[in-house]
N, C-alpha and C positions, 0 to 999 in steps of 0.2 A: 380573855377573849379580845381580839383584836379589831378596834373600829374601826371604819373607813367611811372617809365625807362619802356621801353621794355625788357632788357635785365634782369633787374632785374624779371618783373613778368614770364619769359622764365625760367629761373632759380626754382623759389619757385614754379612755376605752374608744372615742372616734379618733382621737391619733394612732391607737397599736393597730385599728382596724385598716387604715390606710399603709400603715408599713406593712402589717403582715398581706395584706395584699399585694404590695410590691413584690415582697417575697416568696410569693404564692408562685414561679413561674421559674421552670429549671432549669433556663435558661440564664435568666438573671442570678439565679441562687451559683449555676458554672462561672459566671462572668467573677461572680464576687471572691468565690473561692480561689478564682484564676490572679483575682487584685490582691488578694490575701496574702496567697501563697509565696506573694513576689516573684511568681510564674513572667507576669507583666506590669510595669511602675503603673503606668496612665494606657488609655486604651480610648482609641476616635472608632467613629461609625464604622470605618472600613475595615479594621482589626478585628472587629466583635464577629464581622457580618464573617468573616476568613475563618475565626476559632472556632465561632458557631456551626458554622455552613446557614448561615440566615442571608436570607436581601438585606440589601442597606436600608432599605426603609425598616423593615421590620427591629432587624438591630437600632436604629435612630427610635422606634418606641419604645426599646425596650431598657436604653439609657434616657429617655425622656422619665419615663416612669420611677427609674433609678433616680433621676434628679431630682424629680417632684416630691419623692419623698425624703426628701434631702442624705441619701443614703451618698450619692455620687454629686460631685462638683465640678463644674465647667471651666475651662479654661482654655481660652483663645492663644494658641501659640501660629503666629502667621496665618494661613486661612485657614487651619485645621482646628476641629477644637478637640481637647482630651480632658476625658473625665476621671477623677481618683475620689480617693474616700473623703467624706466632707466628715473627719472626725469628731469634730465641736457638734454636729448632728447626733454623729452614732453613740456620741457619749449622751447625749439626754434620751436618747431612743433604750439603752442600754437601762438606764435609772427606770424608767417605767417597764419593760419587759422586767429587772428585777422585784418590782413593787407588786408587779401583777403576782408573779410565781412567790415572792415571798406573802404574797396573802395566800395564795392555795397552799402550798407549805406546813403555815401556821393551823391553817384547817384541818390537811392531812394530818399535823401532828396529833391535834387535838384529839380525834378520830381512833387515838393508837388507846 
């Protein structure tokens, strides 16, 4: 049977909750797919708001949000700024979404 701190899933469990809310929104879920797919390298407010059909405000929270959960990283090029994948993030975001699914996993197995 496989242990798990308390304290530790306390932890990663108010982090996954704040990413999987970022990615709660199909918009940003198009945006990322659109950065993935090398569709687009970096992408500023006015891009999103064109791809989407969003306001610029609207796109500006919805890369805010993308930043905040360090999924996307800012970058001031002249007065523009463009955001792309903040990977050193998406790799420890990556370690805990597999920790989470490798404990349900290990439960399902058990189960068989």
């Amino acid at each position: 049977m496989t242990k798990v701190k308390t304290e530790y899933c306390c932890d990663i469990s108010q982090e996954l909750e704040e990413l999987f809310k970022a990615l709660g929104n199909t918009n940003r879920l198009l945006l990322i797919y659109s950065l993935a797919s090398g569709e687009v390298e970096q992408v500023n407010v006015t891009q999103m708001a064109q791809m989407m059909g969003l306001t610029q405000p609207a796109a500006s929270q919805h890369l805010k949000v993308l930043k905040t959960a360090e999924i996307l990283v800012a970058n001031k090029q002249g007065n523009q700024i463009y955001y792309t994948f903040n990977q050193t993030a998406l790799l420890k975001h990556k370690k805990k979404i597999d920790f989470l699914f490798g404990c349900v996993l290990t439960k399902c197995n058990q189960n068989k």
